[in-house]
FIKE-491700 format. One record per atom (N, C-alpha, C, O, CB): x, y, z. Coordinates in steps of 0.02 Angstrom, whole numbers, plus 50000, padded with zeros to 5 digits. Each point is the difference from the previous one (the first is absolute). Glycine has a CB too. Layout:
XYZ;...
***
This chain:
536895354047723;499374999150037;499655006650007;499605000850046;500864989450016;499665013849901;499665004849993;499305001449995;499715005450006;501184994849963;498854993450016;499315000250016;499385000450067;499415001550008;501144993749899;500065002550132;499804998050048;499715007250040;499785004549965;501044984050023;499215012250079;499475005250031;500074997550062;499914994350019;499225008549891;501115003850133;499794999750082;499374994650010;499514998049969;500835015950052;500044984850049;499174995050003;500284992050029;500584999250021;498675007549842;500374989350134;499894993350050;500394996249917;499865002249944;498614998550176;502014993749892;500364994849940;499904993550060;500024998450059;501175010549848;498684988950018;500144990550012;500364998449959;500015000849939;499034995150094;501475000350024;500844997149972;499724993749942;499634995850026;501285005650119;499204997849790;499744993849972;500394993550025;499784994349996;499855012749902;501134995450135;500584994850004;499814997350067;499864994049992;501165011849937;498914995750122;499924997650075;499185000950037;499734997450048;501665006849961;498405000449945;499295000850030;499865005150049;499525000050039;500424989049945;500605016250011;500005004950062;499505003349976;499864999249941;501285002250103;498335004650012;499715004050003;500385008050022;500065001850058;499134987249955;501035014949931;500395006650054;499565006149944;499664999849949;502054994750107;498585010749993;500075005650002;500595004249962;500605000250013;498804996050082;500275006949859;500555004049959;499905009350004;499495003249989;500514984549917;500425013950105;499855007949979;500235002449942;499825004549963;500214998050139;500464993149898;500285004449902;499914994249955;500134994150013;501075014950015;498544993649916;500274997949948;500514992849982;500614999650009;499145012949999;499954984049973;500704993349981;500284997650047;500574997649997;499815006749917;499104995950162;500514998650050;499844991350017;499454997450003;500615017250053;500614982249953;499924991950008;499874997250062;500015003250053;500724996149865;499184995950077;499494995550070;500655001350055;500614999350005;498504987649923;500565014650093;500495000050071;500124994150036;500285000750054;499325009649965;500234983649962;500144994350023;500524994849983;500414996950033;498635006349980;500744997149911;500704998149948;500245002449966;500474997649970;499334996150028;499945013149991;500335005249952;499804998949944;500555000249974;500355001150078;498694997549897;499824998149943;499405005649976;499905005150032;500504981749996;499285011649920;499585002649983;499344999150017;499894994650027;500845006249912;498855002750054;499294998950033;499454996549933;500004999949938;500215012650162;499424985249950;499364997149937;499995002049949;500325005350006;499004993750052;500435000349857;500015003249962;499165002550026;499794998850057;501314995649850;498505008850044;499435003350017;499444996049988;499445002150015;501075007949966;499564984849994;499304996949986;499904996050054;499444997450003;500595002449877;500464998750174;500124995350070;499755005250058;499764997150049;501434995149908;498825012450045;500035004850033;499384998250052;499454997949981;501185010149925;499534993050148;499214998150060;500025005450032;500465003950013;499504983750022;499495012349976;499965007650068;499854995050072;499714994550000;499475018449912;501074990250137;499994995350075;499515004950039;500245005650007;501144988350004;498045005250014;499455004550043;500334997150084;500344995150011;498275005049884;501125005350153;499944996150036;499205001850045;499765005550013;501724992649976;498284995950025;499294999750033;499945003150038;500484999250039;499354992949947;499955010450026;499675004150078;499774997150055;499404999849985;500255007049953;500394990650120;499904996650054;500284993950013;499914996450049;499265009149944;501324993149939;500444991450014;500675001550048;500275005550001;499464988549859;500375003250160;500574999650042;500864998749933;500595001550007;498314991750123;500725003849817;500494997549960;499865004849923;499475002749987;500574983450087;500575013949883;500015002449939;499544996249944;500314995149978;500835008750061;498284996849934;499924997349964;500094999649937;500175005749985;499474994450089;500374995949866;500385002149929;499544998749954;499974994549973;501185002850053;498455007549961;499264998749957;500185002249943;499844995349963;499265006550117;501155002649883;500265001049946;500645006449991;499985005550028;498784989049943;501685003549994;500435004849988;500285002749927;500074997649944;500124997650164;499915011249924;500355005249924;500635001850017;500244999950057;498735006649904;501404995749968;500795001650001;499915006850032;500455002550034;500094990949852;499005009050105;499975011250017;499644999850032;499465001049973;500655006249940;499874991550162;499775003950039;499905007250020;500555002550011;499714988549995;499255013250003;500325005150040;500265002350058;499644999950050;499885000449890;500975001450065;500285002650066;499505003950043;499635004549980;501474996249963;498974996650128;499595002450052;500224996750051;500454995850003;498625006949938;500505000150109;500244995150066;499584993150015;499404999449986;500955012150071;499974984449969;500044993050002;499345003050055;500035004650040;501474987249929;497735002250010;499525001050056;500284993950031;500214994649978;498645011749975;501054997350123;500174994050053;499324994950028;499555001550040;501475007650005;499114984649918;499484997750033;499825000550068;500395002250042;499804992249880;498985003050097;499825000750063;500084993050045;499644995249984;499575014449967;501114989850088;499954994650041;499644998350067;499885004450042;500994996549901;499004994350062;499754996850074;500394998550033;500404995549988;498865000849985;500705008150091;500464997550054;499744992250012;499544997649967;500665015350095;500014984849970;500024992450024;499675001650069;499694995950034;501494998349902;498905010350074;499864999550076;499205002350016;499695000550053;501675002549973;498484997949909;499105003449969;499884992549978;499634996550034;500405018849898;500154983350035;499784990849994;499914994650039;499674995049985;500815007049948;499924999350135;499994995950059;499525001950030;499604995450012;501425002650000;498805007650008;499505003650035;499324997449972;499554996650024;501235013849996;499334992949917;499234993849967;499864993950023;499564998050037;500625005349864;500344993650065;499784993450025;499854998850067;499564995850011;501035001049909;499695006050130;499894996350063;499385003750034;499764999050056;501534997349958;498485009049927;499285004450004;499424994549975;499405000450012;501195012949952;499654982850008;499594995249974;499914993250050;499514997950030;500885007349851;500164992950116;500014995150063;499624998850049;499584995850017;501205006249966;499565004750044;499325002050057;499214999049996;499534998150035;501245010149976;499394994249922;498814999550008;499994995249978;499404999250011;499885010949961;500954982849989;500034995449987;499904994950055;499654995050000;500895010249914;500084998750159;499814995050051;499535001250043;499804996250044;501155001049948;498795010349991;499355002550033;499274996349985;499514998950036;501165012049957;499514987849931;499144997849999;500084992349996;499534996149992;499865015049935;501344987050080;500094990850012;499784998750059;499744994550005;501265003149937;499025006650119;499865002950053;499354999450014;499784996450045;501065009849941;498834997449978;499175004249999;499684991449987;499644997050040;500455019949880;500104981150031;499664992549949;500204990650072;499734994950022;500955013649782;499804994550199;500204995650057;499574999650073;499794994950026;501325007749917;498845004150082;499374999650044;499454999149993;499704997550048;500745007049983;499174997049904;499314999249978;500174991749992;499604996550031;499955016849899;500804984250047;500044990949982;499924996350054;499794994350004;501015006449913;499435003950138;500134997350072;499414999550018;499804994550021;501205010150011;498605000449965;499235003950033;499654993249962;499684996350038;500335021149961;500024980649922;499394996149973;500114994350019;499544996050009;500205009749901;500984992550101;499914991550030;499894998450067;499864994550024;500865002949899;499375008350106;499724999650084;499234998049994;499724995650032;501105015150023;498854994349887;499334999050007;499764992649974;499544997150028;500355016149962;500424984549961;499914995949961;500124993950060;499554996350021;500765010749852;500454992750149;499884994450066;499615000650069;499994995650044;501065002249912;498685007450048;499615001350040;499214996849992;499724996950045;501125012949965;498844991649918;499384996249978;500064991849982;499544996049996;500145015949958;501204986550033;499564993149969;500164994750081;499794994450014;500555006449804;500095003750217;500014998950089;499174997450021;499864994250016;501175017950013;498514993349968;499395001150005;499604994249966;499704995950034;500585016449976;499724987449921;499794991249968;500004996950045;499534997950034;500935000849871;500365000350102;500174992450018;499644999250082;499914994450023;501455004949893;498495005850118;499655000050052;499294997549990;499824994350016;500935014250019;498884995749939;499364998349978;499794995049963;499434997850006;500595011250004;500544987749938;499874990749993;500274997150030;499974994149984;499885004849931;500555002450141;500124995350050;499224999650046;499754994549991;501745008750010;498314999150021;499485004450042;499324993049964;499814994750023;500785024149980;499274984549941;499564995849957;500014992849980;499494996749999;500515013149970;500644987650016;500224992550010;499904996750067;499834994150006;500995008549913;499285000850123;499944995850088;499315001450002;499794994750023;501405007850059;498305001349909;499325000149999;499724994949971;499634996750037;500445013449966;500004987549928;499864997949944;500114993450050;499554997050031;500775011949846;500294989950122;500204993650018;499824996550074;500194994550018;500685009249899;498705001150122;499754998450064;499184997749978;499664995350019;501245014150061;498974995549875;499224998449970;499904994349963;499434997849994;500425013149996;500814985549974;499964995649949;500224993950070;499994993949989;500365014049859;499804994350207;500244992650047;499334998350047;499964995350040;501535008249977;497985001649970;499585000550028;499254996649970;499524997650031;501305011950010;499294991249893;499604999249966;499894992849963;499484996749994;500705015250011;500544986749969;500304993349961;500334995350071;500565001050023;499875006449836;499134988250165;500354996650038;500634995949976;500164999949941;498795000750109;501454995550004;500854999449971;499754995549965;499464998450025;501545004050059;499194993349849;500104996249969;500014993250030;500554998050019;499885010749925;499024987050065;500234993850014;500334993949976;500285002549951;499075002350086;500804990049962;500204995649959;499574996449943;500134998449942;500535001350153;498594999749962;499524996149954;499715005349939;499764997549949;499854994050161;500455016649899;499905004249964;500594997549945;499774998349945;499645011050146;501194990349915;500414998849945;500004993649941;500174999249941;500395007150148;499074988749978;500054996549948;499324997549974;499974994949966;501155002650072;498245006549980;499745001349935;500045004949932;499694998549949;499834996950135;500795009249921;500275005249960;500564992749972;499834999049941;499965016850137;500634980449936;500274995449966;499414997749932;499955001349940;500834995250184;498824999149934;499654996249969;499475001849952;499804995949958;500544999350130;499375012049918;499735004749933;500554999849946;499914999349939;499395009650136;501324992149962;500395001149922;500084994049952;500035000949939;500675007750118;499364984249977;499714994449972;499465000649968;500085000849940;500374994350132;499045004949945;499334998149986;499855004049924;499664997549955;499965000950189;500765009149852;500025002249973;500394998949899;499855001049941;499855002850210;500894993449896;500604995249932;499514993649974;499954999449939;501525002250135;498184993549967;499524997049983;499455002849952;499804997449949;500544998150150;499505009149923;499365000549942;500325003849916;499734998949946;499195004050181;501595000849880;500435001449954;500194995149951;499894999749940;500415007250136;500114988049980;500244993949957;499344995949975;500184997649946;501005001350128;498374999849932;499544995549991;499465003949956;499574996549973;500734996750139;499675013249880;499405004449985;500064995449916;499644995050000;500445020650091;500244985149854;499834997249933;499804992949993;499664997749954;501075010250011;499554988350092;499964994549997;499284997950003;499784995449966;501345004550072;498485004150012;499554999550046;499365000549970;499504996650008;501235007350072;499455004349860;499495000649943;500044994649920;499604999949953;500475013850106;500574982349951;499894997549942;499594993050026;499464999249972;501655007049957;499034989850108;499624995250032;499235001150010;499604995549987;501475002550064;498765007249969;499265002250017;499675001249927;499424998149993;500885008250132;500044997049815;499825000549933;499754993149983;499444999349976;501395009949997;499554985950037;499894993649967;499434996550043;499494998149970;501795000849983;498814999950137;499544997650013;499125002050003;499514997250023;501624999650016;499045010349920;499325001450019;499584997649926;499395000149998;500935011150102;500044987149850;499984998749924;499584993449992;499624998449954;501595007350020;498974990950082;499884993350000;499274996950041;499705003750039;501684996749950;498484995750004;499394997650064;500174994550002;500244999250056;498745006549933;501064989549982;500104992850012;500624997950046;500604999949986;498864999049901;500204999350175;500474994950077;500824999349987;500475002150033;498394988049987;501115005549903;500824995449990;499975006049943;500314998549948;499834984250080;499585022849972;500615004849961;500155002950062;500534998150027;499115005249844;499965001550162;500325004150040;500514997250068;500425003250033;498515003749921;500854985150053;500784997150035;500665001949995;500484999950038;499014992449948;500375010149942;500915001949974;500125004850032;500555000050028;499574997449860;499515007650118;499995007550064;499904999250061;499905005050034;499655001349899;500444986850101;499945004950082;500504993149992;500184996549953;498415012250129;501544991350004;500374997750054;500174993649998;499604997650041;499945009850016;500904986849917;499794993150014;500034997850062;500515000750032;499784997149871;499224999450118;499704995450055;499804996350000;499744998749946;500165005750081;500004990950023;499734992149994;499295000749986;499595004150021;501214990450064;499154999349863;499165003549969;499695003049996;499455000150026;500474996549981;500505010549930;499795005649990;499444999049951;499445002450010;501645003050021;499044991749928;499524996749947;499304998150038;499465002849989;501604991849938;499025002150102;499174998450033;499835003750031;499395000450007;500624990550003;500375013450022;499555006350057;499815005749951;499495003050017;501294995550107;499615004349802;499685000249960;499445000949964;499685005149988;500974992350047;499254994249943;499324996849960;499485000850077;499395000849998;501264987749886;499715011250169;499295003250040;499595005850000;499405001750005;501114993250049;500165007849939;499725009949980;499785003149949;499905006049988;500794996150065;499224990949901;499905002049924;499725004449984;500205004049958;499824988150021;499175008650070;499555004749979;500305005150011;499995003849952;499114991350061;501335008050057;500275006750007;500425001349953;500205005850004;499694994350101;500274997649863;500574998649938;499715006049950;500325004849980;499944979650026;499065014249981;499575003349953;499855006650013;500015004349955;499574985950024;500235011550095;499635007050023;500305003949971;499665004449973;500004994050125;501315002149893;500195006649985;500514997649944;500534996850004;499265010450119;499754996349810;500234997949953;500225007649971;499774999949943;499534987650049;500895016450014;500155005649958;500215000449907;500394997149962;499955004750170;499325001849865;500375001649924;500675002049976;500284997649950;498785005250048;501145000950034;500805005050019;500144998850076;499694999650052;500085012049861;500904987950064;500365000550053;499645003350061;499735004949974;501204995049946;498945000250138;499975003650050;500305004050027;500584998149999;499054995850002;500325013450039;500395004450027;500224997950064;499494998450031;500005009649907;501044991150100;500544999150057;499545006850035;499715004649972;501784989849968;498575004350107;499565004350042;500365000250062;499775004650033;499114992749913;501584999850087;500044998850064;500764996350015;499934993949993;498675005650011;502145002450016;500374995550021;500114997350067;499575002450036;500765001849879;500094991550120;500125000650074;500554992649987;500024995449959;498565011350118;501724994949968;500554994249994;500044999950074;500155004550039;500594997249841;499014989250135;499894996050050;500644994450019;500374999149952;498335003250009;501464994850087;500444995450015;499914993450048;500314998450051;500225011849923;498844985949987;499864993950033;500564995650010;500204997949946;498775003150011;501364996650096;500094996850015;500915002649978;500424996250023;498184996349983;501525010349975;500545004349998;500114999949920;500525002049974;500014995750155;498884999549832;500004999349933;499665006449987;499445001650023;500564985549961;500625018749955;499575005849980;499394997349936;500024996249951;501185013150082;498284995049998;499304998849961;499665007549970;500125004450042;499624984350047;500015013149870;499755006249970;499314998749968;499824997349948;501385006650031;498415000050084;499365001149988;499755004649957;500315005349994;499704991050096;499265002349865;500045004249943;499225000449994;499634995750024;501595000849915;498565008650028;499255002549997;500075000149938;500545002249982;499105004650113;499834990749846;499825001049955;499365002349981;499524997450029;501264996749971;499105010749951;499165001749993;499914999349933;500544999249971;499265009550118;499604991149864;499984996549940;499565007149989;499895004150045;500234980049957;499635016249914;499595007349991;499485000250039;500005005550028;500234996049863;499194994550129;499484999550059;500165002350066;499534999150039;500124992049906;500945012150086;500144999850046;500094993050054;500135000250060;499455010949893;500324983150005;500194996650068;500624996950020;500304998849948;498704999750042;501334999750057;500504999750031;500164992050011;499584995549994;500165016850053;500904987149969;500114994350011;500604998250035;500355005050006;499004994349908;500964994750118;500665000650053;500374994749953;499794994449985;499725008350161;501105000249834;500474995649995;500564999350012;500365004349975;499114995349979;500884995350084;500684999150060;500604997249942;499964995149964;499254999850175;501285009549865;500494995449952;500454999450036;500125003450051;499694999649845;500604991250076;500644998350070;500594996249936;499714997749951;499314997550205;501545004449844;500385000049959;500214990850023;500104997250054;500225019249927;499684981549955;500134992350005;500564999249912;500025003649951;498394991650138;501815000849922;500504998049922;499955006749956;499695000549947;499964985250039;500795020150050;500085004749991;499605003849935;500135003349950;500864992450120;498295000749977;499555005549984;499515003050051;499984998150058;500154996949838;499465009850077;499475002650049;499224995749969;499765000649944;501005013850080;499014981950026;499494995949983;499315001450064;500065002450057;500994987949874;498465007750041;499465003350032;499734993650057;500064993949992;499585015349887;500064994550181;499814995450029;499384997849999;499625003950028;501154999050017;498914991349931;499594998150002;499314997950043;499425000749981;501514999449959;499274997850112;499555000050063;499765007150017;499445000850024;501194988950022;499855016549943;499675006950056;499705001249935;499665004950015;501205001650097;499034992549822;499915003549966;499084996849969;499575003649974;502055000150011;498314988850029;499534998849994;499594996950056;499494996550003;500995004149896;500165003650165;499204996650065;500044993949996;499424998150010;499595009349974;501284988650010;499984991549974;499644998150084;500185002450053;501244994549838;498144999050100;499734994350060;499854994649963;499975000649938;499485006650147;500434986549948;500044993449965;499405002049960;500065001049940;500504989550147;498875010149943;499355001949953;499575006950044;500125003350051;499704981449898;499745015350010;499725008050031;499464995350061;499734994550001;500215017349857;500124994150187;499684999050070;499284998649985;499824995150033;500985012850033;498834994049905;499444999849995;499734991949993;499574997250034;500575015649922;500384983649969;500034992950000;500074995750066;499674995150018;500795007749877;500135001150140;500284995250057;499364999950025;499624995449984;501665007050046;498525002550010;499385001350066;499424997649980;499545001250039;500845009150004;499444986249900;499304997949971;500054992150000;499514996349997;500285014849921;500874987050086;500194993949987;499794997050078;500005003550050;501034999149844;498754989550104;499624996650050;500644994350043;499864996450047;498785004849865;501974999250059;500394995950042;500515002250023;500255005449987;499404987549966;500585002450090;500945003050022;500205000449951;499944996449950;500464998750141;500065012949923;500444998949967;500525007249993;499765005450019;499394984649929;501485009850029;500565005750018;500105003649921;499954998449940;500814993950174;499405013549927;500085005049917;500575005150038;499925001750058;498544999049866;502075001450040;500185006549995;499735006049960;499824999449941;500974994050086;499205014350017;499535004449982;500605005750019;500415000150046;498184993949976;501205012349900;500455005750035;499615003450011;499684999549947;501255000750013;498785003750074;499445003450056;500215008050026;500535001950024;499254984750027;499705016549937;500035006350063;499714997250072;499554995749997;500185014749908;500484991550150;499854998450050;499855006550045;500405004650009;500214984549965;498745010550053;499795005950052;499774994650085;499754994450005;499575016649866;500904993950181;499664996650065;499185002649985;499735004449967;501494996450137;498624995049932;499104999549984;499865002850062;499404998550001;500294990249924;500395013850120;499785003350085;500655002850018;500354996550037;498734994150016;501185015649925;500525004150010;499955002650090;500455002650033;499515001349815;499494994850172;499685001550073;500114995650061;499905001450059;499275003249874;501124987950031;500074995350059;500605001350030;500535002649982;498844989049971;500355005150117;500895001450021;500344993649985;499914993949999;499935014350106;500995000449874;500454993349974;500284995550058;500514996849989;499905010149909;499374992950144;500084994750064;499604992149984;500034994950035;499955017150060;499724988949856;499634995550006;500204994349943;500155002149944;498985006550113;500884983349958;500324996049985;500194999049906;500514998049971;498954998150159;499815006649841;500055000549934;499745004949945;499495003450001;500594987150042;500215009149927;499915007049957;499564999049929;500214995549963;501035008550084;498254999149934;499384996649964;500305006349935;500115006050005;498574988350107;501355002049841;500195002549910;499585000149956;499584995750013;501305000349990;499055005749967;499514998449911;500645002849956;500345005150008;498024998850013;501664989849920;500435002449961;499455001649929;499414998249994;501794994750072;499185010649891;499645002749967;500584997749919;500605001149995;498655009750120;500114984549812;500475001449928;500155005349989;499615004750002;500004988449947;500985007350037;500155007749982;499964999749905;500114995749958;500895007450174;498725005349868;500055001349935;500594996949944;500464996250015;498995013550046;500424992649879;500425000349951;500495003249971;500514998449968;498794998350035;500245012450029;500485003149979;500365003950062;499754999850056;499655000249828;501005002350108;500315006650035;499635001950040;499605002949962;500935001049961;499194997050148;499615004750014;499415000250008;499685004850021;500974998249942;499004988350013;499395000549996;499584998150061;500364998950049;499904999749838;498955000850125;499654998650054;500184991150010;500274995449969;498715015950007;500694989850086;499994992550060;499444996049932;499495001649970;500505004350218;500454988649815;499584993749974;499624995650035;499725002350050;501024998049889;499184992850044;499524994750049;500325000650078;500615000550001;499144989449891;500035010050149;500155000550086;499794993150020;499404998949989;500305014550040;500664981449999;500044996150035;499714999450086;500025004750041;500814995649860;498994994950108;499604999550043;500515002150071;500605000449989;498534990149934;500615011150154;500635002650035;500314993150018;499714994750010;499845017450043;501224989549947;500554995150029;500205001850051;500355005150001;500014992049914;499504999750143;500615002050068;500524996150013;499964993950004;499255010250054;501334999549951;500694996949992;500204999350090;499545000850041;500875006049815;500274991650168;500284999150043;500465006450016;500594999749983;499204988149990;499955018650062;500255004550028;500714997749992;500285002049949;498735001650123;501384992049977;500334996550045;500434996549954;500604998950011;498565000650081;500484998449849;500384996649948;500405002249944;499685004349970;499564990250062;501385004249937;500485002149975;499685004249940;500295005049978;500514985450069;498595007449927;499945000849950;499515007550015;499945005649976;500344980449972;499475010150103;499355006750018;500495007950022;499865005949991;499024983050085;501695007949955;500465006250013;500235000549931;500065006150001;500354992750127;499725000049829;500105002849936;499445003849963;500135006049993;500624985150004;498875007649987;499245004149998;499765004650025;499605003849972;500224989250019;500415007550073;499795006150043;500635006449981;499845005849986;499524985250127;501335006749890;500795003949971;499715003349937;500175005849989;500904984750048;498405005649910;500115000849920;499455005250017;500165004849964;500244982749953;499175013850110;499255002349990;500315007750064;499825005249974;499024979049997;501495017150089;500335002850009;500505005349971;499995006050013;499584985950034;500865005049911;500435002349945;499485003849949;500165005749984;500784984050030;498645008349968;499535004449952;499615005450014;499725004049964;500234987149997;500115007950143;499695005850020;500505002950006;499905005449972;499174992050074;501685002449984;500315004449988;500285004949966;500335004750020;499534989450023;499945003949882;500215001849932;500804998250000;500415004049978;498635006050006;501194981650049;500594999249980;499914993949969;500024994450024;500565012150055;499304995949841;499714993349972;500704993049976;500605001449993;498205008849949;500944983550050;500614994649991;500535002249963;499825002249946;499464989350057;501315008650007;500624999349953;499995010149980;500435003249971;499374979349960;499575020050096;500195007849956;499644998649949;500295001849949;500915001950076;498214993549964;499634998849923;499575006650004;499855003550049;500014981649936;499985015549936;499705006950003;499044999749964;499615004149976;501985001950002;498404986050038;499324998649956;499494998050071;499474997449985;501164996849873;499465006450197;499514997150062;499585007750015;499415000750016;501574988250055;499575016949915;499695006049989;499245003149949;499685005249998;501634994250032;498694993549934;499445003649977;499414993150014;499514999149964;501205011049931;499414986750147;499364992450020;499595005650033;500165005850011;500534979650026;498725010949979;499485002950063;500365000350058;500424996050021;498554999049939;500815010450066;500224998750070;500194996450050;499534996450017;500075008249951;500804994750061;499714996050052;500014992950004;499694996150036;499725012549964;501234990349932;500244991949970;500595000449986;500355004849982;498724991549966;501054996450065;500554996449982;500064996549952;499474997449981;500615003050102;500494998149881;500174994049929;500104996350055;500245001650055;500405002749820;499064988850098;500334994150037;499934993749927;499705000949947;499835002950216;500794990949854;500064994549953;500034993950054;500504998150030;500175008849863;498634990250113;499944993950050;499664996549992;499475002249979;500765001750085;499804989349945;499674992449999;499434999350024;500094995950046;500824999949965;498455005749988;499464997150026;499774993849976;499994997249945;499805012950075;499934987950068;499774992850007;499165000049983;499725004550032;501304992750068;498715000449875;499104998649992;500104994150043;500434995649989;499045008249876;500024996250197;499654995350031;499414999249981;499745004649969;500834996850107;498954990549941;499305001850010;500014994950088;500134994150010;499235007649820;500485002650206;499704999350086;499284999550003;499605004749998;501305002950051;498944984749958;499355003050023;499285003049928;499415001650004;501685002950116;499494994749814;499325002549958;500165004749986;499675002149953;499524994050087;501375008749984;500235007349984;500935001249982;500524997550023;498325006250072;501044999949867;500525001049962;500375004650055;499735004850027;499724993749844;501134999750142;500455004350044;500794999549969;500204994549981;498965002950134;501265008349882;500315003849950;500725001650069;499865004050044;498815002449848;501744991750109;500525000950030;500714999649959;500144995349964;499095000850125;501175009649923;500745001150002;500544995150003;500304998950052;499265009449994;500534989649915;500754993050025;500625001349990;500444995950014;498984995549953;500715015650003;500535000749994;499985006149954;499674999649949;500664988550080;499995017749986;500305007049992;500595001549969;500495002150031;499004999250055;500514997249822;500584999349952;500385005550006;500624999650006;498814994149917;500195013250076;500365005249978;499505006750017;499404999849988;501304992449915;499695014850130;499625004650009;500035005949925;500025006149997;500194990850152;499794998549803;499815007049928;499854992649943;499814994250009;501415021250010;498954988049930;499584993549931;500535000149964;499934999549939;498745002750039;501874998350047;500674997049944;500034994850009;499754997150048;500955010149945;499634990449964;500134991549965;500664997550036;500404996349972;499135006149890;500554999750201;500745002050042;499914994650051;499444999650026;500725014649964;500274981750027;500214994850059;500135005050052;500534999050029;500054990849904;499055015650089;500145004050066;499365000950025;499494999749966;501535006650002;499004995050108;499285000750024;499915009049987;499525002849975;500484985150132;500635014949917;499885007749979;499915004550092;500115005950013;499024990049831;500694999850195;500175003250083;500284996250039;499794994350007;499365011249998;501434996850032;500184993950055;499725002950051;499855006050004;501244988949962;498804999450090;499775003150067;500615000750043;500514996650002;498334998249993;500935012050050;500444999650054;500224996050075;499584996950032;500115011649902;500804992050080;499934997350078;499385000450040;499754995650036;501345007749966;498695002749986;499105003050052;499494998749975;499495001850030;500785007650005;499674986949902;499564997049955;499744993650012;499614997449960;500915008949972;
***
């Protein structure tokens, strides 16, 4: 082994690392020979590790003294850390009081809200108990009965325009029968109205102008405005029969047995039903006094229109059932609480009533005298209802 050389050997047999000073000298571990030279590592050691590190090694080192690494006491490492600690729990500290400080403030303002909409709700709600009286019953149950009236015209609205398409298409009596109401001798009351049959003949369809949903007699009814390109207007009542919507015939053509003008020219006894506006003729008498003096008046054709022929005056029986019905109907129109809630008395003359009643022609004496026998109905539907009951004080 003469080749060999003072200096650092690696055992190839066990893997020792030693120290040789002479020449050929064997591992001191197992006694053998050292690395050959191409194995040969050199061993460094790091500077500041606590441990040997083995980054590369050679067979020939040079001899020198072993540098002693530098170490860290432990007791320089503890110190750190608990140097750290400390300001760690210092500014956990610092962050912890400021968190404290913002939610104080934070429950402090929404404290403050809840004051100030408390504050504002009991205001609100003293002004709204003040203002909105409590809810009554009869308040509820018309708010009911709108919401009806309302599902009614919904449910009925196509029905309502396809019926009105057709009857307005038509003129002839026993066609347009098929569109309104059946009733006992609808056909002849009708061929009476023939001529009104004609007045409103439109080309097109007419425009709906107007709804209202009425409840004669606890039967729902839906009042309706129509206007044609001329602007003129017209009333038609539909009421649902063999589940359809069909028109009423009487409100729609004013039906009376014959026109007043015929009756009052005519020279003998004799009885007619008439549907009529009715005004008191001396709004000045007192109502103390036994009878109450009328002129009824033909009413127009259309919607809205002026006072027709005026009838000579009738005085009725204050006292009498009928005369107290007359006075309720003509009342009611001054109140603006018109029959059933209808929305078509709103546009008559002033100062009238719908009525539908029997006049008598007398001749007394050489003179024609014109009396009341009986008071069918307070509006011009084709309806078995009078439309007012009287009260106990009535």
């Amino acid at each position: 082994m003469s080749e060999k050389e003072i200096g650092w050997h690696h055992c190839g047999k066990c893997g020792e690392v030693y120290f040789a000073a002479e020449r050929g000298a064997l591992c001191t571990a197992c006694g053998r020979t050292p690395i050959p030279l191409k194995k040969k590592i050199t061993v460094h050691a790091v500077e500041g590790n606590s441990q040997t590190v083995r980054k590369e090694f050679s067979p020939n080192l040079a001899i020198g003294p072993i540098a002693t690494p530098k170490l860290v006491r432990i007791e320089s490492h503890q110190d750190s850390s608990t140097a750290i600690d400390v300001k760690q729990r210092e500014r956990t500290d610092r962050v912890r009081k400021k968190n404290y400080t913002l939610a104080k403030f934070i429950a402090g303002w929404c404290l403050l809200l809840c004051i100030a909409a408390t504050a504002i709700y009991i205001k609100n709600s003293k002004e709204a108990a003040r203002i909105n009286p409590v809810t009554k019953p009869e308040e509820n149950a018309s708010s009911s009965q709108q919401s009806i009236d309302i599902d009614i015209m919904n449910r009925s609205e196509a029905e309502i325009y396809k019926t009105a398409a057709e009857f307005f298409q038509v003129t002839a009596p026993e066609m347009r029968a098929a569109y309104c109401l059946k009733r006992p001798r609808l056909v002849q009351t009708m061929n009476l109205d023939g001529a009104k049959a004609m007045i409103f003949n439109p080309e097109v369809i007419p425009a709906l102008m107007q709804r209202n949903v009425i409840h004669p007699a606890g039967i729902a009814c839906v009042e309706t405005v129509w206007q044609d390109a001329r602007g003129r207007q017209v009333e038609l009542v539909f009421r649902e029969q063999d589940q359809q919507w069909l028109v009423d015939w009487e409100s729609y053509a004013k039906s009376s047995e014959k026109p007043w003008i015929i009756f009052q020219s005519e020279n003998d006894e004799a009885e007619a039903t008439f549907r009529l506006l009715m005004r008191e003729r001396s709004v000045s008498r007192d109502a103390g006094d036994a009878s109450i003096s009328l002129i009824f008046y033909e009413p127009g054709f259309f919607h809205g229109a002026d006072l027709g022929a005026a009838t000579p005056e009738i005085l009725v029986d204050r006292r009498s059932r009928t005369g107290k019905l007359l006075v309720a109907a003509l009342a009611a129109r001054m109140n603006e609480e018109p029959v059933y809630g209808s929305m078509y008395p709103s546009s008559d003359p002033p100062n009238t009533a719908r009525v539908h009643v029997k006049i008598r022609r007398s001749i007394v004496n050489g003179e024609k005298i014109f009396t009341i026998t009986k008071l069918i109905a307070c509006h011009w539907m084709g309806i078995d209802d009078i439309g007012i009951e009287l009260t106990d004080g009535q």
